[in-house]
C-alpha positions as CSV (number, residue, x, y, z in Angstrom):
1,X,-155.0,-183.3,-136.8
2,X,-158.6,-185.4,-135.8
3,X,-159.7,-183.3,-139.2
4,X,-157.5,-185.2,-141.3
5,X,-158.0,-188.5,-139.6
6,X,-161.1,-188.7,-140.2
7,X,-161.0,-187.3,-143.7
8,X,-158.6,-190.5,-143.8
9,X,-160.5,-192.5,-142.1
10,X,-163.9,-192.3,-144.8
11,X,-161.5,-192.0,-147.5
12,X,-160.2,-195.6,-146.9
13,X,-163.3,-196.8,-145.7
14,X,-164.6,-195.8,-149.6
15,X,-161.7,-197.3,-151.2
16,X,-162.6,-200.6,-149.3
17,X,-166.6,-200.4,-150.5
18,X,-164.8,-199.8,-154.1
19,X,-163.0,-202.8,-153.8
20,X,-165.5,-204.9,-152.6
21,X,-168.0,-203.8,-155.4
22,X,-165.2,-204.5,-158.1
23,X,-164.0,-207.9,-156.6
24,X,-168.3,-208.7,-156.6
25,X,-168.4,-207.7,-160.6
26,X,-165.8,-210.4,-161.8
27,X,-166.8,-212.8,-158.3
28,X,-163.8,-212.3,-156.9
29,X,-162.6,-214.8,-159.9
30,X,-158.8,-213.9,-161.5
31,X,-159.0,-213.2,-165.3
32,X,-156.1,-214.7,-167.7
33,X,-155.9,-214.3,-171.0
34,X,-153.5,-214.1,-173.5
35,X,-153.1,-213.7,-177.6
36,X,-150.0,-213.1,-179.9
37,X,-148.8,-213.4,-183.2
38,X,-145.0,-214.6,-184.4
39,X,-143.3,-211.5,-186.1
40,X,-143.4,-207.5,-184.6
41,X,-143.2,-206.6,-188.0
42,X,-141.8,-208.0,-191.3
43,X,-142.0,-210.9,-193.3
44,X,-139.9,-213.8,-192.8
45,X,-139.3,-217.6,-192.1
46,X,-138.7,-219.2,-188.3
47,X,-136.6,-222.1,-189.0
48,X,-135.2,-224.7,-189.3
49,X,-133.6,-225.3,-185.7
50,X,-131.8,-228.5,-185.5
51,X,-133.6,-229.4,-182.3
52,X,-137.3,-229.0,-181.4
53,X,-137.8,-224.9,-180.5
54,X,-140.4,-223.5,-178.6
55,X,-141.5,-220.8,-181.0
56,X,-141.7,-217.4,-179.4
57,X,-144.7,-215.1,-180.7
58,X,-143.5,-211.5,-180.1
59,X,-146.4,-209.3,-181.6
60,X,-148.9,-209.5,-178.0
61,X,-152.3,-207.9,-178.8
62,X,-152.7,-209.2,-174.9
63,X,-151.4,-210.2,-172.1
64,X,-153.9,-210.4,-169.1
65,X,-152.7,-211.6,-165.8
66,X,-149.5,-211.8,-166.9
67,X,-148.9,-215.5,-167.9
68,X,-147.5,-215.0,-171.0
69,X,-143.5,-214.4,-171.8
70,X,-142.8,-213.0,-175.6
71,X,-139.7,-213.4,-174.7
72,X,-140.0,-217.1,-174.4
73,X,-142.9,-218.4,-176.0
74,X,-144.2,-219.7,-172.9
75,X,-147.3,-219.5,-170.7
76,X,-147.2,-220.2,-167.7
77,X,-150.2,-220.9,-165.4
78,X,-150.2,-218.5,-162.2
79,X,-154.1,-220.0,-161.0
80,X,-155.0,-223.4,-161.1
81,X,-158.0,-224.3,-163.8
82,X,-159.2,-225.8,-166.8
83,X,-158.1,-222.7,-169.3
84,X,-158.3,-223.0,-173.7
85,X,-155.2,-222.8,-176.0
86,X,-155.2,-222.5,-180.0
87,X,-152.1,-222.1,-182.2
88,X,-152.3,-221.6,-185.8
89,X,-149.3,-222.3,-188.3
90,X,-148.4,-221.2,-192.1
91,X,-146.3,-223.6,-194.6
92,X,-144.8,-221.4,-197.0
93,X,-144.3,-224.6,-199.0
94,X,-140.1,-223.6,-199.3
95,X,-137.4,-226.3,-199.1
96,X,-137.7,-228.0,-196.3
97,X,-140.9,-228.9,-197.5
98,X,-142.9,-229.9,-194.3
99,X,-144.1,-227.9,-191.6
100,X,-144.7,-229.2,-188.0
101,X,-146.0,-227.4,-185.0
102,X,-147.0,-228.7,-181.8
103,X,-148.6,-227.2,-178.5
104,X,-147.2,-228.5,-175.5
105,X,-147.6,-228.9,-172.2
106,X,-144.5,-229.5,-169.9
107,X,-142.5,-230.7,-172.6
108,X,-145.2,-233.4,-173.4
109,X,-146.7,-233.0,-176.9
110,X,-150.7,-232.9,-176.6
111,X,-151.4,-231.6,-180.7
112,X,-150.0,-230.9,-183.5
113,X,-150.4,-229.2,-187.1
114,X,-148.3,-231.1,-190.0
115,X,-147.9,-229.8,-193.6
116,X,-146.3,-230.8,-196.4
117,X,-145.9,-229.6,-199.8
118,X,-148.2,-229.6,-201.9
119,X,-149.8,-228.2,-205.6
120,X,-150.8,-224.8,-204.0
121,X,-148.8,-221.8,-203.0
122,X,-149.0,-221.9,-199.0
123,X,-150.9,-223.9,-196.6
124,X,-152.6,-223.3,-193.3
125,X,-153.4,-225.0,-190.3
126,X,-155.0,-224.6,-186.7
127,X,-155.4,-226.7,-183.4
128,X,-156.8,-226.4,-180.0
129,X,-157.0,-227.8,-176.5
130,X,-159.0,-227.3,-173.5
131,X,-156.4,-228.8,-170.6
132,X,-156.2,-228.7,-166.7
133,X,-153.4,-227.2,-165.6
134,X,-151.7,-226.2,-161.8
135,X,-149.9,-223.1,-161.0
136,X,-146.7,-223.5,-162.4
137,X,-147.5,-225.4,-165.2
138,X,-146.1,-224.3,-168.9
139,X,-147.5,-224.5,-172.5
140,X,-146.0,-223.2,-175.4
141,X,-145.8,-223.8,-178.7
142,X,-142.7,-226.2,-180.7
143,X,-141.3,-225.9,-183.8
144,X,-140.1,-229.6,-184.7
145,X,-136.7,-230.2,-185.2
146,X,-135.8,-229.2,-189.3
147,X,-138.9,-227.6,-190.2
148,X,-139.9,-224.2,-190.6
149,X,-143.2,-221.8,-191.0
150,X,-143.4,-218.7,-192.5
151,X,-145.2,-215.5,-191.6
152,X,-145.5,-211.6,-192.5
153,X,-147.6,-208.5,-191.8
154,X,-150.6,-210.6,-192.1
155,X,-150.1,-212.7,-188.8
156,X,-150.5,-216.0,-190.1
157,X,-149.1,-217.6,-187.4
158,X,-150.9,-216.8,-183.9
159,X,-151.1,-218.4,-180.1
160,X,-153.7,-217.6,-177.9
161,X,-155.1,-218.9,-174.2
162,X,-157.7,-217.9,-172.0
163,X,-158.7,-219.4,-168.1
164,X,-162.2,-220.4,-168.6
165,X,-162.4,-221.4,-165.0
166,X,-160.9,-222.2,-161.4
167,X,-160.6,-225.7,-159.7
């Protein structure tokens, strides 16, 4: 019985060094980071809602720490810090004919992509933010009430968010 105690014993006390050396490669620092695009698979329009909709971006390419929800479209922050978001949007220039998409932050608009038809076939736009947020806080991106975007195989339309740092 002392036999496997101390087999135990250095066995834990390795896993511990381990875990000390891994926690000193990232500084002990939590890593979030997240990207996705609107459609699993398909072609398709999202749109028009009659209210404003967060738009929820199902195809993940990744989710780490966790903060992301496909199934809602939102991030939500689980450490406080200053952390980057970009959204990009596709017009397919179909009736109606403008396309509005804004990132928001607790139901506060803080960008937004607008198009509108025009002599070309489709249209594309991008925007970004570097914010503060707390642990709770949510960001997603909106649909505006009546409009639409369109997207296919080709991911068009894409949200993305990284922590760059604590505070």
């Amino acid at each position: 019985m002392m036999d496997k105690i101390t087999l135990l014993e250095t066995k834990v006390q390795k896993t511990e060094t381990q875990v000390l050396e891994l926690q000193s490669l990232n500084g002990g620092v939590p890593k979030v980071a997240f990207s996705a695009s609107l459609l699993k698979s398909g072609s398709g329009n999202t749109g028009p809602f009659n209210t404003a909709t967060a738009l929820k971006y199902k195809n993940v390419f990744s989710n780490i720490g966790s903060s992301y929800s496909p199934e809602t479209g939102i991030f939500t922050a689980l450490v406080k810090g200053v952390y980057f978001f970009r959204f990009s949007m596709l017009n397919n220039l179909k009736a109606p004919p403008n396309s509005v998409v804004s990132l928001m932050k607790n139901g506060v608009r803080l960008v937004s992509v607008w198009d509108t038809v025009g002599s070309d076939a489709h249209d594309m736009g991008s925007n970004a933010v570097v914010i503060s947020l707390k642990v709770g806080d949510q960001v997603y991106a909106e649909l505006a009430a009546n409009r639409m975007i369109h997207d296919d195989t080709m991911n068009y339309n894409t949200f993305s968010g990284f922590l760059l740092f604590t505070t």
